[in-house]
N, C-alpha and C positions, 0 to 999 in steps of 0.2 A: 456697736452699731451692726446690724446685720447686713452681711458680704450682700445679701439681692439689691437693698436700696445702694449700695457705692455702686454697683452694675448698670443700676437702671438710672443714675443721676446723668448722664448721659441724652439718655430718651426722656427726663424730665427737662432738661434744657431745652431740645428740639420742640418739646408741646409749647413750651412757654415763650419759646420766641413766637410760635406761630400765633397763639395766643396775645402777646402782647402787640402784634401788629395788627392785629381787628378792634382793636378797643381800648381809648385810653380808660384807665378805671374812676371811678366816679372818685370825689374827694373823701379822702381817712381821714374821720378823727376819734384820737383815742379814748378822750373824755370828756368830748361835748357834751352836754344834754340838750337832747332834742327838745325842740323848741317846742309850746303846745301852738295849735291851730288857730287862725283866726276863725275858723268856722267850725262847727259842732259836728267833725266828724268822727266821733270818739267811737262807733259805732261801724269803722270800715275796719275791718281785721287785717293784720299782715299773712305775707302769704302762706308763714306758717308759725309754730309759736317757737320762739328762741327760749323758751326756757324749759327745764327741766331741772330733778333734783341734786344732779351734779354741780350746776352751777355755784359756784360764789362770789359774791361784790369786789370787783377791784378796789385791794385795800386801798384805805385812804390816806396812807403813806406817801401813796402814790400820785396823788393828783394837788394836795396840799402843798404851800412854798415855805422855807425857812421864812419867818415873823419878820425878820431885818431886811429882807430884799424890798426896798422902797423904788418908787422911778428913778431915784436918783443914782443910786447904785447899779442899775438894770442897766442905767445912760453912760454909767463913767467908764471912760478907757480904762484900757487894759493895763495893768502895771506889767507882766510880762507875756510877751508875744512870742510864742515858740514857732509856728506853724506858717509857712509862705502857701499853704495848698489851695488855700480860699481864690484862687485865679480861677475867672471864669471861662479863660481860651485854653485850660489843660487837657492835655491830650491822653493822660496817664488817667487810666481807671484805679488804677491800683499804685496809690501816691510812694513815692520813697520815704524810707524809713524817718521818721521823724524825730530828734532826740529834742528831749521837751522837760522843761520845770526843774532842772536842774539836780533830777534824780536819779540818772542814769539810767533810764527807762527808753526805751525803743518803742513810739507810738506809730501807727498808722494811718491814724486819722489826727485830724488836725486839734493840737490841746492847746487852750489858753487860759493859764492862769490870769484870772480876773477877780474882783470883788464878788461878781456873780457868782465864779466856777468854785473858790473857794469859800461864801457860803452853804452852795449844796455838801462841799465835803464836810464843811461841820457841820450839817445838817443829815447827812448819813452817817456821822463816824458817832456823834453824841446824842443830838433828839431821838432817832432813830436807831441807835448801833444794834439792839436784839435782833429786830426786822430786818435790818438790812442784813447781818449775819445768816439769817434764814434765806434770803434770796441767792446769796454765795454759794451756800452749802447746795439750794435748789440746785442753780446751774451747773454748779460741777458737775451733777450725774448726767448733762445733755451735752455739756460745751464743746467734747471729742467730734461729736457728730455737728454740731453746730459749725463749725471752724471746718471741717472736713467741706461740707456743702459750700459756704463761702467761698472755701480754696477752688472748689470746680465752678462757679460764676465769679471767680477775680474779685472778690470783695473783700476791705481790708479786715482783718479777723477780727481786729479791735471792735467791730459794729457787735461785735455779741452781745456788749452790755447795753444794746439800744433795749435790748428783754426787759433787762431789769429795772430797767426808768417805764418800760408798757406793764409789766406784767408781774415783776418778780420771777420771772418765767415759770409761770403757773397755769399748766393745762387747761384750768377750771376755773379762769378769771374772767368776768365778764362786768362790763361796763354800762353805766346810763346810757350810752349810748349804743348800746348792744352789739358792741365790738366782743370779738372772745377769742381764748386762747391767748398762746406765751408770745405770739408776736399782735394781738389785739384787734387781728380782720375785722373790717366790717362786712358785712355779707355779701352787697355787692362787691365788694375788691375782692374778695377772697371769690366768689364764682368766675367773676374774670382771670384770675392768676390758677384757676383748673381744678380747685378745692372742691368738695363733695359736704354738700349743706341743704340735707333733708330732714325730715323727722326721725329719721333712728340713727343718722351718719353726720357727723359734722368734724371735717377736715381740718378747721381751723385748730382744732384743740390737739393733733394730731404733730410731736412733737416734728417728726422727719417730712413732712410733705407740708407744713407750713412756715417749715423752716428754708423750704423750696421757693415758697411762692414768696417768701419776705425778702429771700435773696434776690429773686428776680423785678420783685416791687420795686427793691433798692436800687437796681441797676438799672433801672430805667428811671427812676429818677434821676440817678447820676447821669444817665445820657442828656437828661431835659437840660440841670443844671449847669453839670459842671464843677460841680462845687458839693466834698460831703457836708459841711455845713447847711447849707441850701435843701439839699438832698434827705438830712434829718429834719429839716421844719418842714419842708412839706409832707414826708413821712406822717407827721402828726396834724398839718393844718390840712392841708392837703396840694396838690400842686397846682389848683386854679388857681386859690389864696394868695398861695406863694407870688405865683407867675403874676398876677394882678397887682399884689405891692412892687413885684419891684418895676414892672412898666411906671406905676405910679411915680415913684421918686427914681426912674432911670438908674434904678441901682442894679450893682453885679455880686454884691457880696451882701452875705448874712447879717452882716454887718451895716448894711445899710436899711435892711428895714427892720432892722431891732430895735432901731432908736426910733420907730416913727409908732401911729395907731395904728397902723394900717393890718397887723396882725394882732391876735391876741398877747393876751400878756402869758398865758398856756404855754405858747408856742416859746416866745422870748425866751421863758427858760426851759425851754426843753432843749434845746440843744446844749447848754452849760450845763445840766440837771447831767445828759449822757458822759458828758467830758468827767465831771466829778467821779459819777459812778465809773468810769474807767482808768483814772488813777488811783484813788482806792483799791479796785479788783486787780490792778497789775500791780499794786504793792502792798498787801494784804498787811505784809511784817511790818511793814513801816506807821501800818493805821494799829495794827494789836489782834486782827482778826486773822481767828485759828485756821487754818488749811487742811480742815478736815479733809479726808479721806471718802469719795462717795461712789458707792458699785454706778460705773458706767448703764447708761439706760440701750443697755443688749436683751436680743430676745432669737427665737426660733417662731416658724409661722406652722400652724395648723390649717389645713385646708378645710373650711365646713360649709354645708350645701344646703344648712336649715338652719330656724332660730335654737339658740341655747342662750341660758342667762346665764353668768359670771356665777350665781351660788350654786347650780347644776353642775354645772360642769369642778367648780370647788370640791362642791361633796362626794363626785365620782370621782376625781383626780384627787384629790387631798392638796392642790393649789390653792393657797389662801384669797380669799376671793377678792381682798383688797390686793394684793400681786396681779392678779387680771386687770383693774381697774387702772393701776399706775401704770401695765403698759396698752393699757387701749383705751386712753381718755377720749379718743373721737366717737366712741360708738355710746350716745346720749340717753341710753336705757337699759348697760349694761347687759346689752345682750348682743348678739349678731343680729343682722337683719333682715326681715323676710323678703322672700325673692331670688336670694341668691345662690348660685349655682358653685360659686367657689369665693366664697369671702376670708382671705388671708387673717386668722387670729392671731395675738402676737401671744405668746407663752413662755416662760421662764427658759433660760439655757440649759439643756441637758436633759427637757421633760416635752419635747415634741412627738418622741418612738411612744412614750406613756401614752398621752394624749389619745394618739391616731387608737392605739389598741383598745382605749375605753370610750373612744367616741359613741358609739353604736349604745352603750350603754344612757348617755345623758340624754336624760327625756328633751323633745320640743320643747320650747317656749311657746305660750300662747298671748301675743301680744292684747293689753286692754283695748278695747276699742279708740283711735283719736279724738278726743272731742269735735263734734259737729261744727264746723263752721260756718256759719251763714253768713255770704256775701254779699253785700249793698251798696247798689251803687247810688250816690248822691250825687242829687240833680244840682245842678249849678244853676244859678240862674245870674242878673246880671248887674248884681251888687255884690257877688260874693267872690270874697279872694281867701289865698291859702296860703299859710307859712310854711315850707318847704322847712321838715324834718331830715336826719342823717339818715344815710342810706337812702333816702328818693332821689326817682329819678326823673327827666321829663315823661320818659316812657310811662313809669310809674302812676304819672299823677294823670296824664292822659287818660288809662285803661279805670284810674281808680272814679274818675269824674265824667267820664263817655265825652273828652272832648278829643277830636282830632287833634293829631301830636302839630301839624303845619299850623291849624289856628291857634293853638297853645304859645308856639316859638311867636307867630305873627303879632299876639297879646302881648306877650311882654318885650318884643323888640330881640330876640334873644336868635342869637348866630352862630351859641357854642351849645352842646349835647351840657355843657356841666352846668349844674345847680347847686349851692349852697344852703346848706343849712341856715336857717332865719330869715332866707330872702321871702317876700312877699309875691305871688304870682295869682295873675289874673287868671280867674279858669270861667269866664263869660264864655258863651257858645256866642 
């Protein structure tokens, strides 16, 4: 990991508290699909396009359940209960060591062996063992710096495997829901926690600054909570969801609204889904999975003041151009982006003096033109309602329909800034 970011994790703390106290962030979820409209607005663009040819579908590893997990098994108690953390009046961010499952394993976070937790483990170690081996192998080369950042926001280390139940921790994972990157942002959480998501820059895929903003996600959910259990289901439903079931059955523990509808059944196992994947990863020998060896994700930064593309700068450096891309998965067009006056490139260790001395050499980039987007705005009139998709906002749906954001709240009764995905809202003027 490069000495600047351990420097600046520091002054990435200070933004993010500032940050997290203007705005709770709108509800995450990692593998919603958004819901289609009730009204034909298939013709209002978003504000800009999430895709590009970087991108790839969050495997489907990922979002599918072991075949056996029925409600019956979702509902049965736990046959061993290792963890007392699930108290929702704790005062400890950062729980005491947990000794759990009879492995002699030191956890951090709270492990239960259950019918649940140990379905997913056979369902990582056999359905899946290739896959899941490749998402191992992925993390190693990040988990130094992962774990580092945790240790400076107090988060217990064990949360690193929350990646690999999001992501596989894969830079270049993106979702129906168009969440992206190895911790799975959706765009509005990710611009609230300080991330940089434009047309040529997207932070979220950016393995050290969204490994900042997941920390700081985390920790403010744990402040809401109380509880890392709690704290990982709303991670993924998100923490109106959350907060709303358990007002509903006055619950304090995860445990009390696992057994109800009131969440999805996504959610239910996403929290046991993480627990598996981190018994497994903390005892690799004990499942058969090898411990390879993976060059830590280090670099050196170049200073550059114009566009270059990743094959330019290859064919004057003799840097393999796929080596550029694995350490600057944020910049969405394999290039730097225009505008900029001093945009930090990340470069292989030991080849930044090269670099600097053949910059002058690597032609411009000349970026294609963006496709034109044409904005339209849809008159509402006063039969028509709208199914609120991931990532909107009231703001959103206000500017997208020209209705005043007070009549909007006034229409649907509504007292909180947050909107859910599926809800129905009246947008009559």
């Amino acid at each position: 990991m490069n000495q600047r970011y351990l420097q600046l994790l520091p002054f990435f703390t200070a933004c993010m508290l500032v940050i997290g106290t203007l705005s709770i962030p709108v509800e995450k979820s990692s593998a919603e699909t958004p819901s289609p409209d009730v009204t034909a607005d298939a013709n209002v663009p978003e504000e800009d396009s999430d895709s590009d040819a970087n991108l790839v579908p969050l495997e489907p590893e990922l979002t599918i359940l072991p075949p056996e997990l029925t409600e019956s098994t979702q509902n049965s108690e736990p046959t061993i209960e290792t963890a007392s953390q699930d108290q929702p009046n704790s005062v400890m961010l950062y729980p005491s060591p947990i000794q759990s499952i009879n492995d002699g394993t030191t956890y951090n976070i709270p492990i239960v062996m259950d019918p649940t937790v140990q379905s997913h483990i056979r369902f990582f170690n056999t359905s899946i063992r290739s896959r899941f081996e490749q998402w191992l192998i992925r993390l190693s080369r990040y988990q130094p710096l992962v774990e580092n950042i945790f240790s400076e926001f107090n988060i217990p280390s064990d949360l690193v495997y929350l990646s690999l139940v999001e992501s596989g921790f894969n830079p270049y994972a993106f979702s129906r829901a168009k969440a992206t990157g190895p911790w799975q942002f959706m765009k509005g959480t990710g611009k609230v926690y300080g991330l940089r998501i434009d047309n040529y820059v997207d932070e979220r895929r950016d393995p050290i600054k969204s490994t900042v903003a997941a920390a700081r996600y985390l920790r403010d959910l744990y402040d809401l909570f109380g509880t890392w259990p709690l704290a990982m289901a709303a991670y993924n439903a998100g923490e109106g969801k959350v907060m709303r079931a358990l007002h509903k059955v006055q619950g304090e523990t995860f445990s009390d609204i696992s057994k109800t509808k009131l969440i999805r059944t996504e959610t239910k196992q996403y929290v046991p889904r993480i627990m598996a994947a981190t018994v497994i990863a903390r005892n690799p020998d004990q499942y058969g999975f090898p411990q390879n060896s993976v060059a830590p994700h280090q670099f050196e930064e170049v200073l550059v003041n114009r566009p270059l593309h990743f094959r330019a700068i290859a064919n004057t450096t003799g840097i393999p151009y796929e080596e550029l891309r694995l350490l600057n998965p944020e910049l969405r067009r394999d290039a730097t982006p225009p505008g900029e006056s001093a945009y930090h490139l990340k470069v292989p260790v030991g080849t930044s003096e090269k670099v600097v001395q053949l910059l002058d050499r690597v032609p411009s980039y000349k970026f294609p033109p963006l496709p034109v987007v044409k904005t339209q705005r849809v008159k509402a009139d006063s039969k028509r309602w709208y199914r609120v998709r991931g990532g909107d906002t009231l703001e959103k749906v206000s500017k997208r329909f020209s209705i005043p954001l007070k009549t909007l709240k006034t229409k649907n009764n509504l007292t909180s800034p947050v909107i859910k995905a599926g809800e129905l809202l009246n947008i009559a003027r």
